[in-house]
C-alpha positions in Angstrom: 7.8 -5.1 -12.4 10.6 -5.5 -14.5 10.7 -2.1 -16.1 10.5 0.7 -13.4 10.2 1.5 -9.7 6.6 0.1 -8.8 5.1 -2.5 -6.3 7.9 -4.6 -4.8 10.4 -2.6 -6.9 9.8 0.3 -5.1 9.1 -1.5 -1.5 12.1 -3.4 -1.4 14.7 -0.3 -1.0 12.0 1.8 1.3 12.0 -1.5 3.4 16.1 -1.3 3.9 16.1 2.1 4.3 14.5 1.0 7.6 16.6 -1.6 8.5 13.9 -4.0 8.6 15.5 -7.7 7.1 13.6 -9.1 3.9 11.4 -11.7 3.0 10.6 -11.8 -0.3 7.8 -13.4 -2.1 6.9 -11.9 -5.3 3.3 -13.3 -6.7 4.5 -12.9 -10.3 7.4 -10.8 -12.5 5.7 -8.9 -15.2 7.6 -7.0 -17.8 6.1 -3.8 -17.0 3.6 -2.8 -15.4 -0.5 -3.4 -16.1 -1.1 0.3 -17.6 0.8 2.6 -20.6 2.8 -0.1 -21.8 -0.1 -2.7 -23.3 -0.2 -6.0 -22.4 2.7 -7.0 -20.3 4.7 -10.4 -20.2 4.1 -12.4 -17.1 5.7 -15.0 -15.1 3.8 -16.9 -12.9 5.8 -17.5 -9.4 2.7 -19.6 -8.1 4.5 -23.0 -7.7 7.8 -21.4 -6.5 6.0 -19.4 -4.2 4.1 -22.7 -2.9 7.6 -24.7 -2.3 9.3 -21.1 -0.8 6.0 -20.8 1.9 6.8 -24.9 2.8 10.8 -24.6 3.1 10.7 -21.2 5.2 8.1 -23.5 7.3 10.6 -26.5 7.1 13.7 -24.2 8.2 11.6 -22.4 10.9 12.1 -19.4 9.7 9.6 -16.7 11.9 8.1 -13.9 10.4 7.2 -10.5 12.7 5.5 -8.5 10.3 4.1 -8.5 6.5 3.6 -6.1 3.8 0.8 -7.6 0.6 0.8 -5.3 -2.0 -0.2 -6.0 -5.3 -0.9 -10.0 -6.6 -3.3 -11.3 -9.5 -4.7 -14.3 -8.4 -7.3 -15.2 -6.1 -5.2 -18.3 -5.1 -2.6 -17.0 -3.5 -5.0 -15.8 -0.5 -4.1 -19.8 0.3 -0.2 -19.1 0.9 -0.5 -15.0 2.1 -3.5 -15.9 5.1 -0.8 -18.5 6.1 1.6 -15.7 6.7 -0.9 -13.3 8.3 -2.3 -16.0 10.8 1.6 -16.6 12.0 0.9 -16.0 15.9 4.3 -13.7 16.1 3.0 -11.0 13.7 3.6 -7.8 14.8 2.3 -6.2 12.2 0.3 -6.8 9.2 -0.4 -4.2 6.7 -2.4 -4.9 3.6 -2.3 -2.8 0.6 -5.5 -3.8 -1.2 -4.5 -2.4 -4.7 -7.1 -3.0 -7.2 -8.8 -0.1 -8.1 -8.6 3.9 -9.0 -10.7 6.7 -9.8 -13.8 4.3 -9.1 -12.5 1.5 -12.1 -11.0 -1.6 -11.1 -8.2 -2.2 -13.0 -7.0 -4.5 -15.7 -7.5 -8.2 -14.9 -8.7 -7.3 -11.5 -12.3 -9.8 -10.8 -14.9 -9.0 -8.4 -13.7 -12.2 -6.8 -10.6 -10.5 -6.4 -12.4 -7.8 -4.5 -14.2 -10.6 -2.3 -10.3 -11.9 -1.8 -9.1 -8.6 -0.5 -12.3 -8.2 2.0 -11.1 -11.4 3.4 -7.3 -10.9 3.6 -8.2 -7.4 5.4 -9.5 -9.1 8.7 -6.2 -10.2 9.2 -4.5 -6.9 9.1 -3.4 -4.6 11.0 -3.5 -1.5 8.7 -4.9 -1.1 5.4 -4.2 1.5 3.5 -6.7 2.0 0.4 -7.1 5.0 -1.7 -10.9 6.2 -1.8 -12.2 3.8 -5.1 -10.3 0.8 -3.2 -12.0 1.8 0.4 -15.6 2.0 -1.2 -15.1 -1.5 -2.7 -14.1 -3.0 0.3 -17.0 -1.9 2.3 -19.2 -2.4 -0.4 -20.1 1.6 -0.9 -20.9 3.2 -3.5 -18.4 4.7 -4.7 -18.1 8.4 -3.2 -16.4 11.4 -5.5 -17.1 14.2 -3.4 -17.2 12.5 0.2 -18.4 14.5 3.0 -16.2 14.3 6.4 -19.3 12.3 8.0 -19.3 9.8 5.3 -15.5 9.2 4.8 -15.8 8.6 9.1 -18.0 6.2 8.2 -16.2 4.6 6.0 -13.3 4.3 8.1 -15.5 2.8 11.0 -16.6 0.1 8.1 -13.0 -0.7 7.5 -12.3 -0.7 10.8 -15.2 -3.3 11.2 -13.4 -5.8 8.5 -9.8 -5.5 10.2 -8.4 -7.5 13.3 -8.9 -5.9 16.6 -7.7 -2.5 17.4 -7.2 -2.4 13.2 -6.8 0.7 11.6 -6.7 2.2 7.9 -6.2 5.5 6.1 -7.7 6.2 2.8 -5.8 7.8 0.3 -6.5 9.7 -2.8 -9.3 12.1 -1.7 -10.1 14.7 -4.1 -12.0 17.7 -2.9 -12.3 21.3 -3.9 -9.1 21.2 -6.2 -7.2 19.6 -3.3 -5.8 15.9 -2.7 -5.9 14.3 1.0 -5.4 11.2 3.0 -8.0 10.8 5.9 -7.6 8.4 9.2 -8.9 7.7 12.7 -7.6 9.0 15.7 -9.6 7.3 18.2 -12.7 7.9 16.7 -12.0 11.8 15.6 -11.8 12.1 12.2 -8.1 13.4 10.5 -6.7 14.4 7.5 -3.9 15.7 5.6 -4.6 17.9 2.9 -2.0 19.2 -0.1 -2.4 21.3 -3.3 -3.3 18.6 -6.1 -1.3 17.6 -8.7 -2.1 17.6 -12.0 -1.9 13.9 -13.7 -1.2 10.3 -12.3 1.6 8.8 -10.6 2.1 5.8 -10.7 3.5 3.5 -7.8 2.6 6.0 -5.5 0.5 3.7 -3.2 2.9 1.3 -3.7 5.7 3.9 -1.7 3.1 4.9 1.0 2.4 1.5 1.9 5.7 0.8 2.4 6.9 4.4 4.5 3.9 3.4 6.6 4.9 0.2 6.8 8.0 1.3 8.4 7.8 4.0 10.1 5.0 2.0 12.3 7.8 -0.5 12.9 10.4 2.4 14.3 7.8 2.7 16.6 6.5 6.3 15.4 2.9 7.0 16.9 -0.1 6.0 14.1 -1.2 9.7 13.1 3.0 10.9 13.3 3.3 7.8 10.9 0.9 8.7 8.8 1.5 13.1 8.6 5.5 11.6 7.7 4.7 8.8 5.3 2.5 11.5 3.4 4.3 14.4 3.7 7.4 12.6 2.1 5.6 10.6 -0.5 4.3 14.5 -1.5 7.5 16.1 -2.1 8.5 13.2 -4.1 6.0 13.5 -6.5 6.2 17.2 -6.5 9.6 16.7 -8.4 7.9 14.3 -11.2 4.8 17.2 -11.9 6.8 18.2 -14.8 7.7 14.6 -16.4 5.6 13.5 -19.1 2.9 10.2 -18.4 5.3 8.6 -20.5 7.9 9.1 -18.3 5.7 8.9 -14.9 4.6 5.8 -16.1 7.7 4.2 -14.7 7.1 4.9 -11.0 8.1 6.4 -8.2 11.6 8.4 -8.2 13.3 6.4 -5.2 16.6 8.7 -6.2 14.4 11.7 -4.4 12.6 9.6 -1.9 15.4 8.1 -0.2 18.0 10.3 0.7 14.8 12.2 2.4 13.5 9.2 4.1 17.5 8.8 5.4 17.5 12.1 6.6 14.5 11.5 8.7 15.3 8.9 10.1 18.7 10.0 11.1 17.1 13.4 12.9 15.6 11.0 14.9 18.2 8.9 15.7 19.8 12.2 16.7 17.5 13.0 19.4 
């Protein structure tokens, strides 16, 4: 997005905070992003993308890992499974954004939703909210999931992924309270906050990517995961107060990272 700290905007700087060198292949600029602001302007990266995908092939250039995020088009599975089938990949993690509070959203197709099913064999972690899970697995949608369904749900995303795949759903919204939930093994975990009120936008976005890296440091999947949510939390904590029309402009990196620096450098210090 051109306005605000979403999708790749807010990935970008969470990726360096890491140390982890970029790649960047943005599927399309828009103005804003798809919700609060109308109808946004787009630029469509499809046939720079296509050249970019042949000339890092042409220069040799070897990829170890991938973040997907968000992307429009069911045509650009062509270029992204190219990426994900690179035999180096160390790891893939697929953010399947394309749904919330059990509504798909704007311009997203049910072809889409057959597209993400098929990108997700190839990864390595997913990390859906609860809508997002449920499409994937072809659920119905759960709003009150028990803990024996939202185990089975994981086992169904576990089913979709590569071997030794795993995923955490996020977004769970039970008895006034909002959790993640993932697989250790096959004992079902979860980490469970105080809700707050109202929507924040690019919040997924900013998990994905702490996950992201914080798997490549090497931190242990449930440690990743407890870390990655806890400060994603206290960021948006800070924003309860802002108005939506404020919120609507993403995650507040300002808060986020000198956090995530701090973290990582306690662990450098050990």
């Amino acid at each position: 997005c051109a306005a605000g700290q979403l999708s790749l905007s807010a990935a970008w700087p969470l990726m360096a905070a890491f140390k982890i060198p970029p790649a960047l292949l943005p599927t399309s600029l828009l103005s804003t992003q798809t919700e609060k602001f109308g109808v946004p302007a787009r630029l469509n990266t499809w046939d720079w993308a296509f050249k970019t995908n042949a000339h890092w092939q042409t220069a040799a250039i070897k990829f170890a890992g991938a973040l997907i995020g968000y992307f429009e088009q069911e045509k650009w599975q062509t270029i992204l499974l190219k990426q994900l089938q690179q035999p180096d990949m160390k790891l893939r993690v697929l953010d399947p954004v394309m749904a919330d509070e059990g509504k798909l959203y704007p311009a997203i197709t049910p072809q889409h939703v057959a597209t993400l099913r098929n990108l997700a064999g190839y990864a390595d972690v997913l990390t859906p909210n609860l809508t997002e899970a449920c499409l994937l697995t072809q659920t119905n949608y759960l709003k009150n999931p028990t803990d024996r369904q939202l185990t089975e749900l994981l086992a169904k995303l576990k089913q979709l992924q590569s071997p030794n795949g795993k995923a955490v759903i996020t977004g769970i919204v039970r008895h006034g309270r909002i959790s993640c939930c993932w697989l250790e093994e096959t004992k079902l975990m979860s980490l469970e906050s105080q809700r707050l009120l109202g929507h924040f936008y690019g919040s997924g976005d900013a998990f994905a990517a702490l996950l992201t890296g914080f798997l490549w440091q090497g931190y242990g999947w449930s440690k990743a995961v407890q870390i990655s949510a806890k400060l994603l939390y206290a960021t948006l904590q800070q924003q309860q107060n802002e108005p939506d029309t404020q919120r609507r402009f993403g995650i507040k990196l300002d808060f986020l990272l000198p956090q995530l620096l701090k973290t990582l450098t306690k662990k450098t210090a050990k």
